[in-house]
N, CA, C and O atoms as CSV, one atom per row, in Angstrom:
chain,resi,resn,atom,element,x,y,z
A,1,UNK,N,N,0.827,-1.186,0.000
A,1,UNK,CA,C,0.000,0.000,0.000
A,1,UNK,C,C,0.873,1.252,0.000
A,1,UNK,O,O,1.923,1.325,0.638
A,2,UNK,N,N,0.357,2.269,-0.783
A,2,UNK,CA,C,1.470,3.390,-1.005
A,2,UNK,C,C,0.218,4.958,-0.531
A,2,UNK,O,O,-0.445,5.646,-1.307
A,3,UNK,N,N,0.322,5.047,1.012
A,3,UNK,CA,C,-0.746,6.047,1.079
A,3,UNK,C,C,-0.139,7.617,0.516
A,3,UNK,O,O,0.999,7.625,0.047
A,4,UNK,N,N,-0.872,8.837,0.573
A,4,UNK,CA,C,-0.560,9.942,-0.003
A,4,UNK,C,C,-0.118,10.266,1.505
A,4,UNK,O,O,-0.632,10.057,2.604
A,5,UNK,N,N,1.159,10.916,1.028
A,5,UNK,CA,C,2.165,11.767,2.071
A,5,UNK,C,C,0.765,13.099,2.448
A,5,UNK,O,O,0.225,13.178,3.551
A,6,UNK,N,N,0.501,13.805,1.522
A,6,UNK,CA,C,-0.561,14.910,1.836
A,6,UNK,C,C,-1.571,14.960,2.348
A,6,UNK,O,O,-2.003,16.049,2.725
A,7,UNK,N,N,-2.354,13.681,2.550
A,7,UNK,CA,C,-3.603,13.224,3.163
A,7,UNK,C,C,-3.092,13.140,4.722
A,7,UNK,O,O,-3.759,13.494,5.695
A,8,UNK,N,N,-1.726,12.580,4.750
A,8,UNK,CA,C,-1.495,12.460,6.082
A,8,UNK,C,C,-1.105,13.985,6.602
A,8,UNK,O,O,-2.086,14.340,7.256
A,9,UNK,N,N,-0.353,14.798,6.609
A,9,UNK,CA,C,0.128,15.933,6.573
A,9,UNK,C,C,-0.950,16.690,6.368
A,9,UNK,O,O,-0.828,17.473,7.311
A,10,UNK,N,N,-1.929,17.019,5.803
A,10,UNK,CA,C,-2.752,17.649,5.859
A,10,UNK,C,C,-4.293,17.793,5.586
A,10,UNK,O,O,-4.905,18.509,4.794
A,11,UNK,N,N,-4.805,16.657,6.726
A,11,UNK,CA,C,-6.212,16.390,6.937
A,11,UNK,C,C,-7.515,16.972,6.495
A,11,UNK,O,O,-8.601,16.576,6.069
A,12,UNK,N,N,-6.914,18.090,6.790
A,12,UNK,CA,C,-8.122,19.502,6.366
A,12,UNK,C,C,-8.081,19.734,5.099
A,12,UNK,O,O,-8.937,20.444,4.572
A,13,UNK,N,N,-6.698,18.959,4.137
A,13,UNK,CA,C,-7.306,19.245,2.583
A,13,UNK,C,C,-8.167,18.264,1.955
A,13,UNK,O,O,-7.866,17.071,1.939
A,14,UNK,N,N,-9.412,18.801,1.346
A,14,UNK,CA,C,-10.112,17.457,0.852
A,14,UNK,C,C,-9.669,17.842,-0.592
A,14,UNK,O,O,-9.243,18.848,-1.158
A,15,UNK,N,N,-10.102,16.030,-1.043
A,15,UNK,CA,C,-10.172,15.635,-2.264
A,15,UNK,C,C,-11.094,14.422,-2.569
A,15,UNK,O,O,-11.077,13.312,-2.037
A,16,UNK,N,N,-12.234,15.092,-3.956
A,16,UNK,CA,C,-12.702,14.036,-3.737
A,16,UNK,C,C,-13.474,13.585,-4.878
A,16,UNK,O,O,-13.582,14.239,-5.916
A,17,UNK,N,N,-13.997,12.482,-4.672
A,17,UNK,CA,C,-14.195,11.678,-5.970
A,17,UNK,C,C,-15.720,11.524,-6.429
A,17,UNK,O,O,-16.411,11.178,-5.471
A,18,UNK,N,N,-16.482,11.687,-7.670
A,18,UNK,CA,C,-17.650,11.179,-7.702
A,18,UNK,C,C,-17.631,11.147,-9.184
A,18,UNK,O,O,-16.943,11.849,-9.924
A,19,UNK,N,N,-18.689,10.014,-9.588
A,19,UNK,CA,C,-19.153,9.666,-10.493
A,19,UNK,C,C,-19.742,10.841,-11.475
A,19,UNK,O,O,-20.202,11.772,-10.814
A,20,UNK,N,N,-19.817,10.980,-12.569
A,20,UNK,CA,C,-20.493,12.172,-13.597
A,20,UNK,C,C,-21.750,11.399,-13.909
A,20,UNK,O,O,-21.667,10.303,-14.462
A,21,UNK,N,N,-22.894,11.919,-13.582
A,21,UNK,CA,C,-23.979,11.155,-14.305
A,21,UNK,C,C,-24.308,11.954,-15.702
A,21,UNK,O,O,-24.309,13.156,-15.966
A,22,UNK,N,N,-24.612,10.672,-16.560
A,22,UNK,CA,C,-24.388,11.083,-18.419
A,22,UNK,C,C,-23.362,11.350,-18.639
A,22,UNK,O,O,-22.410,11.431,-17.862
A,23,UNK,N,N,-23.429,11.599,-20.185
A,23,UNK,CA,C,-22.327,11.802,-20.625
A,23,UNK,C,C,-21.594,12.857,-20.796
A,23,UNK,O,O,-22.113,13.931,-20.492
A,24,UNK,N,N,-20.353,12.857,-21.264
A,24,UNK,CA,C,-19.513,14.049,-21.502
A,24,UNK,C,C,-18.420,14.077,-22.604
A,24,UNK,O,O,-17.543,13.258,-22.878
A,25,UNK,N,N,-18.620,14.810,-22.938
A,25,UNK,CA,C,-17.336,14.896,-24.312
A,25,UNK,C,C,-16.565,16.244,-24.336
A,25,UNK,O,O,-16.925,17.359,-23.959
A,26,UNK,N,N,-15.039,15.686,-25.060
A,26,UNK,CA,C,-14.225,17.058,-24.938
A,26,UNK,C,C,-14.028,17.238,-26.251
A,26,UNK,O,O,-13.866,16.249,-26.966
A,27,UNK,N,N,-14.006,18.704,-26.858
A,27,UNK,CA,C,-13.607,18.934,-28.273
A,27,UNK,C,C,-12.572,19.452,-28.168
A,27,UNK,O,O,-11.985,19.466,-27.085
A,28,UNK,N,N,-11.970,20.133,-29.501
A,28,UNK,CA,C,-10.789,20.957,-29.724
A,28,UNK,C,C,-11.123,21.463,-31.267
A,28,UNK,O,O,-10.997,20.960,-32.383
A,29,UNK,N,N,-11.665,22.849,-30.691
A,29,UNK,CA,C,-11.892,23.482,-32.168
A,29,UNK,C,C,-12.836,22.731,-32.685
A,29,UNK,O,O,-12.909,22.731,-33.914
A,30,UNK,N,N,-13.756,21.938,-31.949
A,30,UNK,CA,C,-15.195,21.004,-32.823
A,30,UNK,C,C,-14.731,19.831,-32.943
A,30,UNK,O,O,-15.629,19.002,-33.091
A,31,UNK,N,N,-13.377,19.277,-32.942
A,31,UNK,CA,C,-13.348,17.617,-32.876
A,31,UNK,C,C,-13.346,16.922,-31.748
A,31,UNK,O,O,-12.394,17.085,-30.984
A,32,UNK,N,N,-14.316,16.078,-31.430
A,32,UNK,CA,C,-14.058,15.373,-30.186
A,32,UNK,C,C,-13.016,14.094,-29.718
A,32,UNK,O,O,-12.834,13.018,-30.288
A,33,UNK,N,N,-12.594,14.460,-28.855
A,33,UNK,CA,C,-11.524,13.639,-28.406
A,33,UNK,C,C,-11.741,12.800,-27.482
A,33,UNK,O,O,-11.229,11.685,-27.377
A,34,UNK,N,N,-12.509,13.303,-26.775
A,34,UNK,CA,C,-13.141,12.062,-25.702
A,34,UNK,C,C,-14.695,11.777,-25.897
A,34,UNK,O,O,-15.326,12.412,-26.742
A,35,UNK,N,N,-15.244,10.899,-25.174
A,35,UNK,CA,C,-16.571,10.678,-25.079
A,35,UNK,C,C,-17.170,9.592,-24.515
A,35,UNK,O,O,-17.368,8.495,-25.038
A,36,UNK,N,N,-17.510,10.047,-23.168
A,36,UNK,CA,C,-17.611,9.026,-21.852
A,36,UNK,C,C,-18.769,9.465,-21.025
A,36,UNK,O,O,-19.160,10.570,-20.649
A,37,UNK,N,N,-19.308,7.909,-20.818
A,37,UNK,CA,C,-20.919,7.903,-20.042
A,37,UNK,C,C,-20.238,7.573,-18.896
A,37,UNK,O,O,-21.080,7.502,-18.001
A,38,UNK,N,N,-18.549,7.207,-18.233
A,38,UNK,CA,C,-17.785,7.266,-17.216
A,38,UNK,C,C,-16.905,7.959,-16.589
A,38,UNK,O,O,-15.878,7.548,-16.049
A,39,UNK,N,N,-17.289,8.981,-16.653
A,39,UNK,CA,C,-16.453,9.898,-16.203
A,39,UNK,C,C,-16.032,10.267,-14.742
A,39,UNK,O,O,-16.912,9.618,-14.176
A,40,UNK,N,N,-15.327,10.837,-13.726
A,40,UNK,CA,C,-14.814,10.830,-12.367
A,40,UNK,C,C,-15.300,12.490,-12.245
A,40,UNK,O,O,-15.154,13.131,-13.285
A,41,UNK,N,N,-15.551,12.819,-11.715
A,41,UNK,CA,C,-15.300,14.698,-11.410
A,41,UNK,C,C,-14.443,14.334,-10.128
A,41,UNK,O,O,-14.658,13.336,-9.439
A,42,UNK,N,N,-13.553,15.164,-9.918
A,42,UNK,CA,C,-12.709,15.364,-9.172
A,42,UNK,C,C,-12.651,16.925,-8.345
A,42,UNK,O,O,-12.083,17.736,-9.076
A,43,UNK,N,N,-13.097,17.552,-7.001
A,43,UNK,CA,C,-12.870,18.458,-6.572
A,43,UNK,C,C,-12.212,18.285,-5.468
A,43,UNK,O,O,-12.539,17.623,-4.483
A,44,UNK,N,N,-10.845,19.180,-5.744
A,44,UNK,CA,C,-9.489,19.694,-4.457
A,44,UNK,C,C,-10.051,21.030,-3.907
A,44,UNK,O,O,-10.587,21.937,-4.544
A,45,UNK,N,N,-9.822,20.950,-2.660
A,45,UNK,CA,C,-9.794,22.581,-2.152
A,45,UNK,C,C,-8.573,23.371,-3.375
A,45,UNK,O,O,-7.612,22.716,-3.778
A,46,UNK,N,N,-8.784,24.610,-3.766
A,46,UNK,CA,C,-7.859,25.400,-4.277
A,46,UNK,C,C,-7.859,25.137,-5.695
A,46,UNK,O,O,-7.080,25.740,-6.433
A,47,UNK,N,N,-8.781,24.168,-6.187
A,47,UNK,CA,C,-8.293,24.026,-8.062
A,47,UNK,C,C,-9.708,24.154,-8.624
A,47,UNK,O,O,-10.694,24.450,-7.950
A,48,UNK,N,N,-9.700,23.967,-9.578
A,48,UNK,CA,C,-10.889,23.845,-10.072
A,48,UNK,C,C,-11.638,22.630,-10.763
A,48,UNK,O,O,-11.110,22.031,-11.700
A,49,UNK,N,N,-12.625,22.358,-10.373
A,49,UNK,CA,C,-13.250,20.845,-10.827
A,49,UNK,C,C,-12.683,20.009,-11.942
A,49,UNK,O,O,-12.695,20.517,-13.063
A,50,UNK,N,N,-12.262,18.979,-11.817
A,50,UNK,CA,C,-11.512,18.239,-12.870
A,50,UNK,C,C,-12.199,16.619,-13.452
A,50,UNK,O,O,-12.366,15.669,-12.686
A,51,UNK,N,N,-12.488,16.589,-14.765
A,51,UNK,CA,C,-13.017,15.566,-14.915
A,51,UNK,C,C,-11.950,14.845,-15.851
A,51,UNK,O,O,-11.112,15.165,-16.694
A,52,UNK,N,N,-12.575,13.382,-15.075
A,52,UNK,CA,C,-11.043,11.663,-15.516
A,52,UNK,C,C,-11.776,11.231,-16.232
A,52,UNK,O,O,-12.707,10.733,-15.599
A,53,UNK,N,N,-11.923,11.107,-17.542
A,53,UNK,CA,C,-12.219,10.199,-18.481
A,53,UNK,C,C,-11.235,9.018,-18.292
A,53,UNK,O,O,-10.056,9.220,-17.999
A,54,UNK,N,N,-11.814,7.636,-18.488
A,54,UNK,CA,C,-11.593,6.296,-19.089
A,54,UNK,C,C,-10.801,6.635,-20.350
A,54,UNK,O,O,-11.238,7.316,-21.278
A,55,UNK,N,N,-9.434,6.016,-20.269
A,55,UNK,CA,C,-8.620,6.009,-21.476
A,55,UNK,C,C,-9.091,5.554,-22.565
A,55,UNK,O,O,-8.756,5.949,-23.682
A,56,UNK,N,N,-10.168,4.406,-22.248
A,56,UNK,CA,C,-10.850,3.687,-23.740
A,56,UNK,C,C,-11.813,4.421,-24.000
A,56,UNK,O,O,-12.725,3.964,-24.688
A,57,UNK,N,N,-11.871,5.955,-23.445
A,57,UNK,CA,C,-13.000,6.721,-24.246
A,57,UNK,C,C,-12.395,8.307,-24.697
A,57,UNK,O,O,-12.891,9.433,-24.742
A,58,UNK,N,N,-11.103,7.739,-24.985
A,58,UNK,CA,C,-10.202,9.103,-25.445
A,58,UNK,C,C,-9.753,8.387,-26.497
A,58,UNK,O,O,-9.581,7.175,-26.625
A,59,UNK,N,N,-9.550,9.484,-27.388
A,59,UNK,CA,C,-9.127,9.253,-28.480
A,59,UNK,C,C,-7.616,9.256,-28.017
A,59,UNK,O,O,-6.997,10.242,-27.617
A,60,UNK,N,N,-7.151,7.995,-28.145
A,60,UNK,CA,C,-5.227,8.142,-27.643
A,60,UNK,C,C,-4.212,8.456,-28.854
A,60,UNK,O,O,-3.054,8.797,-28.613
A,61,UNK,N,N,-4.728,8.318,-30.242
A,61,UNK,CA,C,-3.814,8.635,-30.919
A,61,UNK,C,C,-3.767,10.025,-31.129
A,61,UNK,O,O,-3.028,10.475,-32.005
A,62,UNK,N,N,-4.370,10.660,-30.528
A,62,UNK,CA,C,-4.216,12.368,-30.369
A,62,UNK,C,C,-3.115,12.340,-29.399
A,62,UNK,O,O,-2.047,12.750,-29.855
A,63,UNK,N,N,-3.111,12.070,-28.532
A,63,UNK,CA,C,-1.730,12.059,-27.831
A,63,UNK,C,C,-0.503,12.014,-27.825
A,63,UNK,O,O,0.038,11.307,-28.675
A,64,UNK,N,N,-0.046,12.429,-27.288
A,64,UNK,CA,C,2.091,11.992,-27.554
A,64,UNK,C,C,2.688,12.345,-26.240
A,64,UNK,O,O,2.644,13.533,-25.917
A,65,UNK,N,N,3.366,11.289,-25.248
A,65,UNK,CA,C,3.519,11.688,-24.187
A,65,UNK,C,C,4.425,12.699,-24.571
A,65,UNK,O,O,4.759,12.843,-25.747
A,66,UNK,N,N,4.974,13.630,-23.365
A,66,UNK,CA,C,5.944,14.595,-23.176
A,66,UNK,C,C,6.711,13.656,-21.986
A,66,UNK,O,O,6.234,12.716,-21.351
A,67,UNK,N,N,7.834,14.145,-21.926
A,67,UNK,CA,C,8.973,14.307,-20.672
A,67,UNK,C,C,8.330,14.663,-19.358
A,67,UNK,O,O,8.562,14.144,-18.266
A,68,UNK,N,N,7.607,15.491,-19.597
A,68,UNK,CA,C,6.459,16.458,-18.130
A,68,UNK,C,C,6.468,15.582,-17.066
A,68,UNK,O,O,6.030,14.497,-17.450
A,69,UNK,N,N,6.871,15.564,-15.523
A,69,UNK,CA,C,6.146,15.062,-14.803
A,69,UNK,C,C,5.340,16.441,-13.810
A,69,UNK,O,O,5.613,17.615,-14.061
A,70,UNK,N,N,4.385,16.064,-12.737
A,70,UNK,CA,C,4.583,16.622,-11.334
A,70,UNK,C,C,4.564,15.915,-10.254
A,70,UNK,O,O,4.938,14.796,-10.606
A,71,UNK,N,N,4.350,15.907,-9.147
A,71,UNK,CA,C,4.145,15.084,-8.136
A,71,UNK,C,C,2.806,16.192,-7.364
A,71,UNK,O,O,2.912,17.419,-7.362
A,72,UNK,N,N,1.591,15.428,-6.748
A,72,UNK,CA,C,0.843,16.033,-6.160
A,72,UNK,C,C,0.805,15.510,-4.638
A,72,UNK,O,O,0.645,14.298,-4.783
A,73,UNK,N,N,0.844,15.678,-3.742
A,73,UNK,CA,C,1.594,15.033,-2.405
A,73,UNK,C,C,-0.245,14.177,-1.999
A,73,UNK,O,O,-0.418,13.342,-1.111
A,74,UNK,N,N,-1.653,14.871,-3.209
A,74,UNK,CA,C,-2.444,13.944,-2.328
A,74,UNK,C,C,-2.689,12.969,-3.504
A,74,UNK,O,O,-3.093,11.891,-3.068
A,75,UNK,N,N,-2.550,12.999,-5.196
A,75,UNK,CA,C,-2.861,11.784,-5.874
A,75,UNK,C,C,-1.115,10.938,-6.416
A,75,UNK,O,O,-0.720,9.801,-6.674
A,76,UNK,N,N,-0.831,11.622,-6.387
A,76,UNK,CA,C,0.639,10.837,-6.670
A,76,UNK,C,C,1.184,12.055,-8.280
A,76,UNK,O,O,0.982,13.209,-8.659
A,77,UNK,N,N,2.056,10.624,-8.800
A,77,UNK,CA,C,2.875,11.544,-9.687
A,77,UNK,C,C,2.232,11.723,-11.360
A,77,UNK,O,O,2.343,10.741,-12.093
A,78,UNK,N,N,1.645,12.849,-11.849
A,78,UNK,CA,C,1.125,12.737,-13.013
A,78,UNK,C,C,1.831,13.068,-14.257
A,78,UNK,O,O,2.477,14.094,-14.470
A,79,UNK,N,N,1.599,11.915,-15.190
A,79,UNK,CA,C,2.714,12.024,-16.409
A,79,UNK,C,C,1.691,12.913,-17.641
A,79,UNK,O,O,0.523,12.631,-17.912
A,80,UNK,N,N,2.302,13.740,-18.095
A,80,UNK,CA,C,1.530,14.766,-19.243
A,80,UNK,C,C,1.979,14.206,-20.878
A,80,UNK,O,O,2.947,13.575,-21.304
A,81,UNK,N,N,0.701,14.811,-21.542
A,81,UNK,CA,C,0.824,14.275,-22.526
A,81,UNK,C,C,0.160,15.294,-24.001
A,81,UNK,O,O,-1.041,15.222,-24.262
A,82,UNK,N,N,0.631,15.741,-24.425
A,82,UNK,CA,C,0.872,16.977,-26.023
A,82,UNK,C,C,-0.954,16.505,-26.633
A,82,UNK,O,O,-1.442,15.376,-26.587
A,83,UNK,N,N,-1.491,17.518,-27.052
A,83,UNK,CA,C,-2.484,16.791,-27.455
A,83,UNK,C,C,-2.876,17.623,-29.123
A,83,UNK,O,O,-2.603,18.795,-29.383
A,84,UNK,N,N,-3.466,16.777,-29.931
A,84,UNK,CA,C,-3.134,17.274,-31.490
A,84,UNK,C,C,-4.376,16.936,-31.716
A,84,UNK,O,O,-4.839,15.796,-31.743
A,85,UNK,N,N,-5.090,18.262,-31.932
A,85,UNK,CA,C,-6.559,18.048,-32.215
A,85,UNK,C,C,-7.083,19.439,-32.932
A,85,UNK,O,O,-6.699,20.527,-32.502
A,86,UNK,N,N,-7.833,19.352,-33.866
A,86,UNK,CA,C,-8.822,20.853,-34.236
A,86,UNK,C,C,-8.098,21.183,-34.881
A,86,UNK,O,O,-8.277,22.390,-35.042
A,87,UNK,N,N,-6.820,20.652,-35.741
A,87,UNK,CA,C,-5.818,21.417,-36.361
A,87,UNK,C,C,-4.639,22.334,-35.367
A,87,UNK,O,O,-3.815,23.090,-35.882
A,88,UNK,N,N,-4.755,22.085,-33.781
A,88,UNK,CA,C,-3.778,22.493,-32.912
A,88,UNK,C,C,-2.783,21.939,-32.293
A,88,UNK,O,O,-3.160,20.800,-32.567
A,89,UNK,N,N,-1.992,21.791,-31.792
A,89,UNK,CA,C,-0.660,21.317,-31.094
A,89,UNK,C,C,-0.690,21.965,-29.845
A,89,UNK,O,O,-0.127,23.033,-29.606
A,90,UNK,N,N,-1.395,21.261,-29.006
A,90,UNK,CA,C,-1.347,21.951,-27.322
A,90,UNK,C,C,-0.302,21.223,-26.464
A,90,UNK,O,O,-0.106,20.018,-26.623
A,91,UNK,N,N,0.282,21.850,-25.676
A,91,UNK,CA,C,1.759,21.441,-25.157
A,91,UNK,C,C,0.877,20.766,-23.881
A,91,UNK,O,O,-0.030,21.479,-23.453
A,92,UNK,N,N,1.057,19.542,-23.284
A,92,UNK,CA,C,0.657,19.805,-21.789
A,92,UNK,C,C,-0.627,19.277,-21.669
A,92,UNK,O,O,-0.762,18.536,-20.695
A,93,UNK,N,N,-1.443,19.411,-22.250
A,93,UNK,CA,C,-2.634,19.524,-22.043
A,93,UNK,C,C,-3.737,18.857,-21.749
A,93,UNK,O,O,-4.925,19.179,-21.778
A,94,UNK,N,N,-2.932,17.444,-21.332
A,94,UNK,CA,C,-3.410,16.283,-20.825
A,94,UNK,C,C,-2.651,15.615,-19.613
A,94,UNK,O,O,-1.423,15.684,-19.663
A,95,UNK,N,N,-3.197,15.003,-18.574
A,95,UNK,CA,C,-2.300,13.988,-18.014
A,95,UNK,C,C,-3.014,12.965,-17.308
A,95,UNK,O,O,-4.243,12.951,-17.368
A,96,UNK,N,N,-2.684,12.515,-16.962
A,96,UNK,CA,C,-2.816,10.718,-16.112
A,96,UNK,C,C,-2.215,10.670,-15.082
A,96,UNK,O,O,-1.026,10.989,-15.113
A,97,UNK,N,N,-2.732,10.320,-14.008
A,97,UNK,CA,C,-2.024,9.628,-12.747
A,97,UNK,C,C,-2.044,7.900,-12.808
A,97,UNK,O,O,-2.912,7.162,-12.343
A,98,UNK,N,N,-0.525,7.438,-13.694
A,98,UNK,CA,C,-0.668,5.744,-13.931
A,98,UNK,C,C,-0.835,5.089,-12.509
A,98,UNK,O,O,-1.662,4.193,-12.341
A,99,UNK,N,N,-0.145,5.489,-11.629
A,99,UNK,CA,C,0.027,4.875,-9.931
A,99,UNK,C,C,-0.361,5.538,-8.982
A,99,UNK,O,O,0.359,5.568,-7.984
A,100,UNK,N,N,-1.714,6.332,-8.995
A,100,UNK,CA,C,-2.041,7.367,-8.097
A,100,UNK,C,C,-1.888,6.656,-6.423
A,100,UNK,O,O,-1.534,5.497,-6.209
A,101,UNK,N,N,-2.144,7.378,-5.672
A,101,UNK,CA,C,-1.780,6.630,-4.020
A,101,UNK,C,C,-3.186,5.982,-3.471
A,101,UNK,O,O,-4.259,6.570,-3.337
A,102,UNK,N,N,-3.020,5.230,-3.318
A,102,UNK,CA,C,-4.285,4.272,-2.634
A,102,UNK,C,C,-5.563,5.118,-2.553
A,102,UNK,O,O,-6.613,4.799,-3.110
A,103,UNK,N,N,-5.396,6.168,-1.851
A,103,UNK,CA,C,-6.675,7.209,-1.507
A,103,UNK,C,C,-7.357,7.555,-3.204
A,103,UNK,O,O,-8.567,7.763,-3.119
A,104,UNK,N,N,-7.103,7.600,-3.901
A,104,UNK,CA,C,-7.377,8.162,-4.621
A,104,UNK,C,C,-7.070,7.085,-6.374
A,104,UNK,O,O,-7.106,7.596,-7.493
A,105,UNK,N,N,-6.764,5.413,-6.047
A,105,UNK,CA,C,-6.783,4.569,-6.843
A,105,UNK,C,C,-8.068,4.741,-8.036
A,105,UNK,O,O,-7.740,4.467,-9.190
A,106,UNK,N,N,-9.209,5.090,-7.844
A,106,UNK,CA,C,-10.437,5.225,-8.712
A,106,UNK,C,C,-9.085,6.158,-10.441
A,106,UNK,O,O,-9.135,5.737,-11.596
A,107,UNK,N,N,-8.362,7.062,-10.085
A,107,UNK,CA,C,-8.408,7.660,-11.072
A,107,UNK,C,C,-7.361,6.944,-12.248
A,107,UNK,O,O,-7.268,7.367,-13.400
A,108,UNK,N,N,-6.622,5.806,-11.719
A,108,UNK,CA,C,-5.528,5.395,-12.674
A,108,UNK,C,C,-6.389,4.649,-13.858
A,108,UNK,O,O,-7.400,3.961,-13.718
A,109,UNK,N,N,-5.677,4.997,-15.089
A,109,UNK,CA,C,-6.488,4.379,-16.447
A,109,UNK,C,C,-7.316,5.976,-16.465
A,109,UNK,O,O,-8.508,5.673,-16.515
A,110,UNK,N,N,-7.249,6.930,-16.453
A,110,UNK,CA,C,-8.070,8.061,-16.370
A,110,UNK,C,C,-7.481,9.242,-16.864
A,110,UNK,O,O,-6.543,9.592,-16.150
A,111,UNK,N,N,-7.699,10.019,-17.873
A,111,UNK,CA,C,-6.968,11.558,-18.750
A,111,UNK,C,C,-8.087,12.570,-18.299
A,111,UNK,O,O,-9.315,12.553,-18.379
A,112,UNK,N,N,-7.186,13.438,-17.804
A,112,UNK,CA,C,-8.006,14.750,-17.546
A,112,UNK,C,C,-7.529,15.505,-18.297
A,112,UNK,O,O,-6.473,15.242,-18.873
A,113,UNK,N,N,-8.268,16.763,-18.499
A,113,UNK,CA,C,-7.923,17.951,-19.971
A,113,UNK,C,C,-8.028,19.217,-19.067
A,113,UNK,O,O,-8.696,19.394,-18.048
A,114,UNK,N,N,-7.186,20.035,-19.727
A,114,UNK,CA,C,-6.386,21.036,-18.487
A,114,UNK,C,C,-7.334,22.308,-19.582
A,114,UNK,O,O,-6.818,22.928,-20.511
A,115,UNK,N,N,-8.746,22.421,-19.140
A,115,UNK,CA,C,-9.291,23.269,-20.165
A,115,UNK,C,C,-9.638,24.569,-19.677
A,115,UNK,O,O,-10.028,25.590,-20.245
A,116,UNK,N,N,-9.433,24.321,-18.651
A,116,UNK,CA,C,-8.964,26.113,-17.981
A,116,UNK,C,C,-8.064,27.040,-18.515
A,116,UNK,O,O,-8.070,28.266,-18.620
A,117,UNK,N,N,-7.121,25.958,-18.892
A,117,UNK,CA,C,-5.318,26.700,-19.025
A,117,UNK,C,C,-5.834,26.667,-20.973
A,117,UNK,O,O,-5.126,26.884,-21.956
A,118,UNK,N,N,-6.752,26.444,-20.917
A,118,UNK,CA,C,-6.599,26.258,-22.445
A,118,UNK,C,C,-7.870,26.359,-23.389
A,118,UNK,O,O,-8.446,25.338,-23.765
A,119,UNK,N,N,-8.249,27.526,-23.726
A,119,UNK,CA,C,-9.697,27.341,-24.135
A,119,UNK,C,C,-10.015,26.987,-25.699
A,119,UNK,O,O,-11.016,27.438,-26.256
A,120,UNK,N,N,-9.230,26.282,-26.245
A,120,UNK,CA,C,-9.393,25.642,-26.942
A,120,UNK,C,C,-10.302,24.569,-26.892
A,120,UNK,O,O,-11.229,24.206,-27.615
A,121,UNK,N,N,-9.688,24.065,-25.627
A,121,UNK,CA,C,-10.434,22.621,-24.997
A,121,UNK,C,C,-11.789,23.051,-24.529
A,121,UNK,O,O,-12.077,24.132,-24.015
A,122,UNK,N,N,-12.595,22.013,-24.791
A,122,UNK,CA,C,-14.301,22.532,-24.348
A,122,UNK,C,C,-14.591,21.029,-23.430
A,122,UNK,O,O,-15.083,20.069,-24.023
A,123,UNK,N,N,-14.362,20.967,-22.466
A,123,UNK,CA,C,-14.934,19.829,-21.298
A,123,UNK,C,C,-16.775,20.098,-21.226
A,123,UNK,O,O,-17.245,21.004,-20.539
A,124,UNK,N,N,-17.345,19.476,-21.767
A,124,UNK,CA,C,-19.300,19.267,-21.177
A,124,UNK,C,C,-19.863,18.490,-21.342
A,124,UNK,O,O,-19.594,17.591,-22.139
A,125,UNK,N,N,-21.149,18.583,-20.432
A,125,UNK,CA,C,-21.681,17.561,-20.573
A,125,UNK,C,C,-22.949,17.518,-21.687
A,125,UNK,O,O,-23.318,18.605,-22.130
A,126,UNK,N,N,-23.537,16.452,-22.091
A,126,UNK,CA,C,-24.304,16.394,-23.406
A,126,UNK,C,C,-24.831,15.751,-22.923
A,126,UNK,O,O,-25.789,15.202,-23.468
């Protein structure tokens, strides 16, 4: 078992997990890249709502990993990944937690789209 260093260290931050009821799809410039009746929403104190699509409902050959890592002290370490869609080349603009920490296991096999940082990207639900 590999718990999150941050959960322990700091109790009072939540994170947390729920199911998306229906579906949701992400475009780029009108092409969709994802499209999932499984989706995770994810809310941290301090970020803004994040939804984990199922890898088998992303289009993966849009992808190309990068070098990118971070480490998040409450899901573990997330690897980023370039995403080529709508006729664009977005740096970043995806990532995965492959080995997230026990607390938070629901999200591995799961791409979130960083569509804040990027309004290209259109995250909704349909």
């Amino acid at each position: 078992m590999t718990h999150s260093p941050g959960h322990q260290q700091h109790p009072e931050h939540h994170v947390t997990e729920h199911p998306v009821r229906g579906r949701m799809i992400v475009r780029v410039k009108g092409e969709v890249v994802a499209d999932s009746s499984s989706v995770t929403r994810v809310d941290e104190d301090g970020a803004p709502p994040r939804f984990y699509f199922p890898a088998g409902d992303v289009n993966v050959d849009k992808l190309r990993r990068t070098a990118t890592t971070t480490e998040c002290p409450f899901k573990g370490t997330a690897h980023y990944f370039d995403l080529e869609a709508g006729g664009r080349s977005l740096h970043d603009a995806v990532w995965s937690y492959e080995q997230p920490y026990d607390e938070h296991r629901a999200l591995a096999g799961r791409l979130a789209f960083y569509d804040d940082k990027n309004p290209d990207i259109e995250v909704r639900a349909v």
